[in-house]
N, C-alpha and C positions, 0 to 999 in steps of 0.2 A: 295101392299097396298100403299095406295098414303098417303102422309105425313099429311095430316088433317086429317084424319080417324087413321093413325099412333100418332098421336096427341092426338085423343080424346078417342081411346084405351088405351093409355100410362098408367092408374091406375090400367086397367085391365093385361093387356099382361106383364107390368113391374116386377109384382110381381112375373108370371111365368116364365118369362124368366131369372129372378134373380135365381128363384130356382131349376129351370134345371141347370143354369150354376152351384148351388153348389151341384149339385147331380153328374152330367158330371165330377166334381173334386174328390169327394167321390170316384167315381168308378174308376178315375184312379190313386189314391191313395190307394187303396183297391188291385189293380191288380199289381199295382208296388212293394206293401209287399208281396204278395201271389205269386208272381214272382220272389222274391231276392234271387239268390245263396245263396249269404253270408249271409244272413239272418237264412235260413234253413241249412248251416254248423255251426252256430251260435251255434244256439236250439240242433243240434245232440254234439258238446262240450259239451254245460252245461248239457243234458244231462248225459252222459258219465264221467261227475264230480259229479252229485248227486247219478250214479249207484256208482261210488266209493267209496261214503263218508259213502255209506251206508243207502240211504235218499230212493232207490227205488228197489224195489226187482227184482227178477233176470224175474220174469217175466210181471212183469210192463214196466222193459229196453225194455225187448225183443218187445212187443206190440207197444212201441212210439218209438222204434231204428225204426222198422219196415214203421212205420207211415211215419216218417220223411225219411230215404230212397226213400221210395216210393214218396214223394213229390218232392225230390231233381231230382226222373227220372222223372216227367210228367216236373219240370221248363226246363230239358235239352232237352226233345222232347219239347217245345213250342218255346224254343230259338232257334232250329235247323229248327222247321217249321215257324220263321220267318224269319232264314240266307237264307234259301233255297229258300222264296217267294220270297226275296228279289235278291238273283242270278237270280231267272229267272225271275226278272222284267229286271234286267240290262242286262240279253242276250237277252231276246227281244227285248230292245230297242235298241242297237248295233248292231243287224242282220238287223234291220231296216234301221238303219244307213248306214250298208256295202251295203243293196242292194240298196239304194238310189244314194249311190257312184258309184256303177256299173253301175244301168240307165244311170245316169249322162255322164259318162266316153261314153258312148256307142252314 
């Protein structure tokens, strides 16, 4: 888009692109809670404080003990499948590296 058309869009496109950008924030503020260990060992404490106090019965704990476990293993498989992406971006790039070094040497 050339800058006078960028220009004379500006009233139109300004407003959407404002609110993309606060929707793009929304979402990764959304995914950054929905993500957070400690967040979700958080919630299973105070849980496990109001099954004491007497505040939630034995089978309400069981149902959100339940809930929140289960959340804690999908945040540690998401964290593991992105240490893992991220291993094998960095071995690919270094084996690239090595055989570059080799060509070279040769």
């Amino acid at each position: 888009m050339g800058l006078i058309s960028g220009l004379l869009l500006l009233p139109i496109t300004g407003p959407v692109r404002g609110f993309q950008f606060f929707l793009e924030r929304l979402r990764d503020e959304a995914e950054s809670v929905l993500h957070d260990e400690g967040r979700a060992f958080a919630e299973l404490i105070d849980l496990s404080m109001r099954h004491d106090a007497g505040q939630l019965s034995d089978a309400e704990f069981s149902m959100q003990e339940a809930a929140l476990l289960e959340r804690l293993n999908s945040i540690r498989e998401y964290r593991d499948d992105l240490l893992d992406a991220e291993r094998d971006g960095a071995d690919d790039g270094s084996s690239d590296a090595e055989s570059d070094a080799v060509e070279q040497d040769r």
